[in-house]
N, C-alpha and C positions, 0 to 999 in steps of 0.2 A: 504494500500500500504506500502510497505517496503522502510524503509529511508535509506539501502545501495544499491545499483545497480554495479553489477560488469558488466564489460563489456569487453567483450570479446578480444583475440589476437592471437596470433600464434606465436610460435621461430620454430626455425631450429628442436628442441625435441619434441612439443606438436602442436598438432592443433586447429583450435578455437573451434571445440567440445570438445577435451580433456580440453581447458580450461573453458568451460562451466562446463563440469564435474567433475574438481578438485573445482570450487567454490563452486559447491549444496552438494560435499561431505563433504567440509568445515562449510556448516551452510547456506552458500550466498542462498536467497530464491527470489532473485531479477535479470535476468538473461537481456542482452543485447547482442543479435551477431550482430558486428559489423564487416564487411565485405567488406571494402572500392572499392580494386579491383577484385571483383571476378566475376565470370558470371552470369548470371539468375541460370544457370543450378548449379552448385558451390553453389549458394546461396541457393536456394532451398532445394539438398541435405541437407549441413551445416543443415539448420532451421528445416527440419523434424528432423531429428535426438535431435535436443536441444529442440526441444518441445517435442519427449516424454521425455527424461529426468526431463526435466521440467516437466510434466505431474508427472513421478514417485515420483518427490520431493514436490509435490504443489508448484510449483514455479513458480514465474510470469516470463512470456515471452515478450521480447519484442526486435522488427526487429529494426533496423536503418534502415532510410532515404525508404523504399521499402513500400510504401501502401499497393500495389496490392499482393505484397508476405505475407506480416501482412492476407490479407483476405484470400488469397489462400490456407496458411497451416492452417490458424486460430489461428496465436499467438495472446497473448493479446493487443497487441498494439506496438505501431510505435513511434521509436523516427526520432524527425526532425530536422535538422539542419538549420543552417542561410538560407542557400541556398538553400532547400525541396520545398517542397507544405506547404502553409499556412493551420496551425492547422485548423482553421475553412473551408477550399475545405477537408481536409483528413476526417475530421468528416462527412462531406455529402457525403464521398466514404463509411466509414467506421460504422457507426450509433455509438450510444452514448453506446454501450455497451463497445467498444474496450479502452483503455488508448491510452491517445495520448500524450506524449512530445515533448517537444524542448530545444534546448542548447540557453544558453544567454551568451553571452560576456559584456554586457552592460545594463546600469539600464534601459534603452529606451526599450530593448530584453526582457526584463522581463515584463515592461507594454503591451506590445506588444504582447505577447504570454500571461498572462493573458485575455488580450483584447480580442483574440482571443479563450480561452474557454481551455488551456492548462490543460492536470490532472496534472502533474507536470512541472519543471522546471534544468533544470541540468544545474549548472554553471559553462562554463569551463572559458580556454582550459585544458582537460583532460592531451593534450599537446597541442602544435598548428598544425592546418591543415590551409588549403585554405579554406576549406567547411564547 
């Protein structure tokens, strides 16, 4: 697994695929679309798209907070936040082949998602949200 993870945004100039696509041209081999408000329908779009990219680049994919969208397109894996489905319910959606993360804000988040059987661990806030 790869010890940067870009993760994905959008301005007014690029979209979250074009910024998928500016990191894997960069080197970035660790991809995250993150996609707070967007639709099913949005999301989906978005994620076929950055996984072939992802595909082109060998580069690991992976959805925020969406299980069901992780198995749907068959990215590599799901990050989960405080607020998700607990790493160990995603693993029995998703089998032990998929990666599965979580964000920690606290040393207790971090016992707690290892407890729970996490591949890694991302410490924010990347900036703060609610979620």
């Amino acid at each position: 697994m790869e010890k940067l993870q870009f993760i994905t945004h959008f301005t007014e100039r690029y979209s979250y695929v074009d910024s998928a696509r500016m990191a894997l041209e960069g080197g970035c081999r660790w991809i995250q679309l993150r996609m707070k408000d967007a639709t099913e329908k949005e999301l989906e779009s978005a994620a076929l798209q950055v996984k072939d990219l992802c595909d082109v680049y060998n580069a690991t994919f992976i959805i925020d907070d969406n299980v069901m969208m992780t198995k749907r397109v068959g990215a590599d894996g799901v990050h989960l936040g405080r607020n998700d489905m607990p790493v160990d319910e995603a693993r029995k959606i998703l089998g032990a082949d998929f990666i599965i993360g979580g964000t920690a804000n606290t040393f207790e988040d971090i016992c707690r998602l290892a407890e729970q059987g996490a591949d890694y661990i991302g410490c924010g806030p990347f900036r703060f949200t609610s979620t």
